[in-house]
Biotite code that builds the C-alpha atoms (Angstrom):
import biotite.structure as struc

atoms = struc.array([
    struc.Atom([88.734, 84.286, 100.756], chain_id="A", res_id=1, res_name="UNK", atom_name="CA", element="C"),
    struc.Atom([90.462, 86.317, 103.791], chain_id="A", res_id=2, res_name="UNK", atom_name="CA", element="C"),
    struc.Atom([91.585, 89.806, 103.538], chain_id="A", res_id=3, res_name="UNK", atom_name="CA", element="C"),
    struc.Atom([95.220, 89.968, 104.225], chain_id="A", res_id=4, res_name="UNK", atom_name="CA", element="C"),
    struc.Atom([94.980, 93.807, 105.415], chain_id="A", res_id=5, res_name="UNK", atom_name="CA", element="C"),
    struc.Atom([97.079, 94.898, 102.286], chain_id="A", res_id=6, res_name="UNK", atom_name="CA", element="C"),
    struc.Atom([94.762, 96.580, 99.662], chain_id="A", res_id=7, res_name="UNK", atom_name="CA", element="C"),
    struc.Atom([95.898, 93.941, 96.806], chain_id="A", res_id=8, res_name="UNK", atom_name="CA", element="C"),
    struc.Atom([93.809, 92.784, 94.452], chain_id="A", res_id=9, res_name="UNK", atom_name="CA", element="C"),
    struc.Atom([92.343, 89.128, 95.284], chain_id="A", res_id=10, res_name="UNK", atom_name="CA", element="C"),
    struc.Atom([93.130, 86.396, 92.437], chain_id="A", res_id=11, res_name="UNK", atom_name="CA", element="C"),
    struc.Atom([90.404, 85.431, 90.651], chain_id="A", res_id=12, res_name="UNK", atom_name="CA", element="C"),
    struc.Atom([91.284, 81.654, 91.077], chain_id="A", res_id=13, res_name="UNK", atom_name="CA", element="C"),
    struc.Atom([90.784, 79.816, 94.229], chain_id="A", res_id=14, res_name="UNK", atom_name="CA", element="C"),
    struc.Atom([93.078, 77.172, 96.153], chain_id="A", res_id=15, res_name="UNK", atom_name="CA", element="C"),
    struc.Atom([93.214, 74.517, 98.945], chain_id="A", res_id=16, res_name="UNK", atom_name="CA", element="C"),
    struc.Atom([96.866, 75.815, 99.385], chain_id="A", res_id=17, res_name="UNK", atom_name="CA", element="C"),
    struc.Atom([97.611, 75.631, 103.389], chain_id="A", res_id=18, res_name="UNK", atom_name="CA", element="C"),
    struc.Atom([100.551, 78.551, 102.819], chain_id="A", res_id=19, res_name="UNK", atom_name="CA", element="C"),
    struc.Atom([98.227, 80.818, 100.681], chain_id="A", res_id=20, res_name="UNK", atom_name="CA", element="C"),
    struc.Atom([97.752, 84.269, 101.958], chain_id="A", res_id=21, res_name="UNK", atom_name="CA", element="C"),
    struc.Atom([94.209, 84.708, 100.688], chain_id="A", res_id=22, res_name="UNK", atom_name="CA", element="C"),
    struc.Atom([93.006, 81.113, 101.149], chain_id="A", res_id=23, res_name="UNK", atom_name="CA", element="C"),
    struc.Atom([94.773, 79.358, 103.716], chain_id="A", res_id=24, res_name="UNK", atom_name="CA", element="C"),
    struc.Atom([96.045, 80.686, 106.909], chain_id="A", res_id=25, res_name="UNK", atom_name="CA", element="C"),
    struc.Atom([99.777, 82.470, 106.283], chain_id="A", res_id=26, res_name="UNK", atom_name="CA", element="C"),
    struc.Atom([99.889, 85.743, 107.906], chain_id="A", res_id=27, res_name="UNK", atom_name="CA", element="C"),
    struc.Atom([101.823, 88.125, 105.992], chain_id="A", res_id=28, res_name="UNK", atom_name="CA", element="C"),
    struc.Atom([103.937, 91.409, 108.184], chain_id="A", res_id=29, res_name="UNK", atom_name="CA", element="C"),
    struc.Atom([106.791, 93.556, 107.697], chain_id="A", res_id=30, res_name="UNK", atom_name="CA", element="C"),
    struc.Atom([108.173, 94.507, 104.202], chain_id="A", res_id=31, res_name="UNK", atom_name="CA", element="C"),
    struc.Atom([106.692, 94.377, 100.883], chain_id="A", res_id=32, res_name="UNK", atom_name="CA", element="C"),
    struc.Atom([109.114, 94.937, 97.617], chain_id="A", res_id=33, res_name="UNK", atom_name="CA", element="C"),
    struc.Atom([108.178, 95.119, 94.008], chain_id="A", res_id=34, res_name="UNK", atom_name="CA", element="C"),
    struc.Atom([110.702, 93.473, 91.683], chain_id="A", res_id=35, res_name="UNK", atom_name="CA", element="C"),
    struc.Atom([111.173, 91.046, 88.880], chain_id="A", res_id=36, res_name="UNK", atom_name="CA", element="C"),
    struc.Atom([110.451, 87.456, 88.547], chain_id="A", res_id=37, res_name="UNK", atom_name="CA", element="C"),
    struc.Atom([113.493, 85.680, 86.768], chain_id="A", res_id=38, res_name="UNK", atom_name="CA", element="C"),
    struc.Atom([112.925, 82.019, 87.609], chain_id="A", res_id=39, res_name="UNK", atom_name="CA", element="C"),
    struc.Atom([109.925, 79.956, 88.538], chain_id="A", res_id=40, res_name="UNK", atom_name="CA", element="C"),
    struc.Atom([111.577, 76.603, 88.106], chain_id="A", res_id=41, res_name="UNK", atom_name="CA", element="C"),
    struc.Atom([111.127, 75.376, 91.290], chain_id="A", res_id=42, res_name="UNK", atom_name="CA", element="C"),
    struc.Atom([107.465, 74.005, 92.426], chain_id="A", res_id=43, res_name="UNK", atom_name="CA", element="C"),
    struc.Atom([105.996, 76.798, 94.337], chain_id="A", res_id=44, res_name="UNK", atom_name="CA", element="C"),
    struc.Atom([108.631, 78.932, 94.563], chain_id="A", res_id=45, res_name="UNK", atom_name="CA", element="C"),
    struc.Atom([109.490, 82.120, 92.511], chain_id="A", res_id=46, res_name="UNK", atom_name="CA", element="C"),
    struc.Atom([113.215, 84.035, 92.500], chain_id="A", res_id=47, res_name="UNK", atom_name="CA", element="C"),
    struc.Atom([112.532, 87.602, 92.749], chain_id="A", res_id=48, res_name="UNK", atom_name="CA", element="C"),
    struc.Atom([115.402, 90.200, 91.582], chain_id="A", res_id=49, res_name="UNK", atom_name="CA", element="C"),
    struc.Atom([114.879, 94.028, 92.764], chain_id="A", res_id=50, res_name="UNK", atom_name="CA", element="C"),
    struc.Atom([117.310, 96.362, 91.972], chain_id="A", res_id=51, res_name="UNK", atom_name="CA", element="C"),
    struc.Atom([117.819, 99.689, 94.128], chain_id="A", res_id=52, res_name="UNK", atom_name="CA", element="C"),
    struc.Atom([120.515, 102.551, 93.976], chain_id="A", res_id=53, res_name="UNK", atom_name="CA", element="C"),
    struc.Atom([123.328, 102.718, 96.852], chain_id="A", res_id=54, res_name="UNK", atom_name="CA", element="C"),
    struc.Atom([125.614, 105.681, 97.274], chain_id="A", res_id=55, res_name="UNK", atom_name="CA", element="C"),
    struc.Atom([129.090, 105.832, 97.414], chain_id="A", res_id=56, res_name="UNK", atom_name="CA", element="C"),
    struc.Atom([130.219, 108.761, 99.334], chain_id="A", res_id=57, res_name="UNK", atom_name="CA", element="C"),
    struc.Atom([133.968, 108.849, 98.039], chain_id="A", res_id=58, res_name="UNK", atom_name="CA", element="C"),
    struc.Atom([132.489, 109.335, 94.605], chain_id="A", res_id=59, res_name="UNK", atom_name="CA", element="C"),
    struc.Atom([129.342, 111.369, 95.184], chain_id="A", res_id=60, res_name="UNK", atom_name="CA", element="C"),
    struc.Atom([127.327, 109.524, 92.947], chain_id="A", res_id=61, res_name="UNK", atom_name="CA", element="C"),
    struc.Atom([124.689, 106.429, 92.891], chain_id="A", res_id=62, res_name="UNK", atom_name="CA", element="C"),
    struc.Atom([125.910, 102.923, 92.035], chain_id="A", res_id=63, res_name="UNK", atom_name="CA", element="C"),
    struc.Atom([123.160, 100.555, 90.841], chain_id="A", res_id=64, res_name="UNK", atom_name="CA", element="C"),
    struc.Atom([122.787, 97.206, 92.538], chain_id="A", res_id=65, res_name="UNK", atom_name="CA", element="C"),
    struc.Atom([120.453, 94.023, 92.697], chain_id="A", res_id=66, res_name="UNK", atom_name="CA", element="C"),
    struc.Atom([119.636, 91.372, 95.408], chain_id="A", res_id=67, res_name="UNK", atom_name="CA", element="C"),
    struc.Atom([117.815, 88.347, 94.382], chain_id="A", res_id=68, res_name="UNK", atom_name="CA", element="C"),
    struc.Atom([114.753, 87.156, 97.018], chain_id="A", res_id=69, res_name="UNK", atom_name="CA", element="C"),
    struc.Atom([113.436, 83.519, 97.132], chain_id="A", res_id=70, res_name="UNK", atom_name="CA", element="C"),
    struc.Atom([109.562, 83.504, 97.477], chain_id="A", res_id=71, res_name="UNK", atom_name="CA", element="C"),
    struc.Atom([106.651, 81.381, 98.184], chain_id="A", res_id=72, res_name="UNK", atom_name="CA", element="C"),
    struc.Atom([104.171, 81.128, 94.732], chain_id="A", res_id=73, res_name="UNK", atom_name="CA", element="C"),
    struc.Atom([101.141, 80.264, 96.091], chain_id="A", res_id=74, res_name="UNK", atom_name="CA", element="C"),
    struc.Atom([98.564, 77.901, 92.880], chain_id="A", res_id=75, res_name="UNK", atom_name="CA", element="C"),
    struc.Atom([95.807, 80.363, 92.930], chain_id="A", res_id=76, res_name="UNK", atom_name="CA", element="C"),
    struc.Atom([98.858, 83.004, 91.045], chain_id="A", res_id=77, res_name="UNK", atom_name="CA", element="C"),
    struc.Atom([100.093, 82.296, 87.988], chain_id="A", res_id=78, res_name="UNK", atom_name="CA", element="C"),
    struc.Atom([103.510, 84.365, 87.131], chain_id="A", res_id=79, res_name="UNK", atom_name="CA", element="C"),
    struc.Atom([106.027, 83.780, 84.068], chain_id="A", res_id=80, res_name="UNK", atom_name="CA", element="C"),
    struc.Atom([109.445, 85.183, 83.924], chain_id="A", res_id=81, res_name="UNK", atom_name="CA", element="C"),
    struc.Atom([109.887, 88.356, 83.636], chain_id="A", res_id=82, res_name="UNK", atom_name="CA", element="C"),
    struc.Atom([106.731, 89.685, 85.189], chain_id="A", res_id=83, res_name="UNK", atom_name="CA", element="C"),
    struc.Atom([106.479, 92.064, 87.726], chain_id="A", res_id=84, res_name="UNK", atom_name="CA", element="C"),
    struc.Atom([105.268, 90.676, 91.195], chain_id="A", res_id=85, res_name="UNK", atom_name="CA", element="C"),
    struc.Atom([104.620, 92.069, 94.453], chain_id="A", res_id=86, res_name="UNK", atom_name="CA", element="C"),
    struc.Atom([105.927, 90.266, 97.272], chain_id="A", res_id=87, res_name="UNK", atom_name="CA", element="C"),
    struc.Atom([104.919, 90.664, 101.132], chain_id="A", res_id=88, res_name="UNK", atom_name="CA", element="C"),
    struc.Atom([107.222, 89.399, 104.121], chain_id="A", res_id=89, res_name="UNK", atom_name="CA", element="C"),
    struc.Atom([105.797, 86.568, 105.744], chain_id="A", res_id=90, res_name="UNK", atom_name="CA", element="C"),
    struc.Atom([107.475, 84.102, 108.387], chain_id="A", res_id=91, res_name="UNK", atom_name="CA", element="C"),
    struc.Atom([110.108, 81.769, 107.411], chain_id="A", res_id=92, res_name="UNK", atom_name="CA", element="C"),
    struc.Atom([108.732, 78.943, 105.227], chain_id="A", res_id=93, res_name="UNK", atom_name="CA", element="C"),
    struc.Atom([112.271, 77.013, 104.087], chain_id="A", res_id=94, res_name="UNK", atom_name="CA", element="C"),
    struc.Atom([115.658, 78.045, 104.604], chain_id="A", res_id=95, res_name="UNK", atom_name="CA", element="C"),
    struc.Atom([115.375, 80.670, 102.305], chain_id="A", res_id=96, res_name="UNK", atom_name="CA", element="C"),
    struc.Atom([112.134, 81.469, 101.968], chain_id="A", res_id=97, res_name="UNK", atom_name="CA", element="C"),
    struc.Atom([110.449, 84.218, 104.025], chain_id="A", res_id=98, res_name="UNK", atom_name="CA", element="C"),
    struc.Atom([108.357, 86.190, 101.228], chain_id="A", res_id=99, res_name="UNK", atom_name="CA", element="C"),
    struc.Atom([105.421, 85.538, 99.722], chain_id="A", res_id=100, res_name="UNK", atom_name="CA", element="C"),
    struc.Atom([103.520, 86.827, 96.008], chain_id="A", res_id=101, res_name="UNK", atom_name="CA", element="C"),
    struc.Atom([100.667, 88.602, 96.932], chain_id="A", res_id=102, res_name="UNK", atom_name="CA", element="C"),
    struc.Atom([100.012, 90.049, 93.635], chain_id="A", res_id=103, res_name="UNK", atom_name="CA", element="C"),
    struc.Atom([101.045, 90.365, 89.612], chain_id="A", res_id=104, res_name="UNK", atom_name="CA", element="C"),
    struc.Atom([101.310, 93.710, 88.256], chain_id="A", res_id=105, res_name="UNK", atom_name="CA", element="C"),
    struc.Atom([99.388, 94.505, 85.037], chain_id="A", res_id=106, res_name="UNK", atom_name="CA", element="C"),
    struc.Atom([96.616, 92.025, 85.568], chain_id="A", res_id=107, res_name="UNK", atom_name="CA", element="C"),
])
């Protein structure tokens, strides 16, 4: 098990994953974001939605918005829909994947 220099908590299952922060050798940098997981459908991969305010000047006032983020689900994690995940920014690992679950919230 590495450390991945973000205090996380481990998972408690192992893996032989190559693109696993905490067993294999993907180095994770840059942003981490806190959202909500709304599809794992796809094998190893995990949709992420995070939703932030943005103000609108002519208005004065905050408008709530959303962005979905594609992300790498490593084995050794297991997340449903609708959990809460942390994910860190790693370097690009498909088209649209550049993130990566480090963690589940409420284990």
């Amino acid at each position: 098990m590495r450390r991945i220099g973000i205090d996380v908590e481990p998972p408690k299952r192992s893996c032989t994953d190559e693109q696993c922060p905490f067993h294999g050798k993907l180095s994770v940098r840059g942003r981490l974001i806190k959202g909500r997981a709304v599809s794992v459908k796809a094998k190893k991969m995990v949709v992420v939605e995070r939703e932030y305010l943005h103000y609108v000047p002519k208005y004065m006032r905050y408008e709530r918005r959303r962005s979905k983020i594609h992300a790498y689900l490593p084995p050794c994690i297991d997340v449903k829909e609708g959990d809460v995940v942390q994910i860190a920014e790693c370097r690009p690992l498909a088209k649209s994947v550049a993130f990566v679950v480090i963690s589940k919230e409420g284990e």
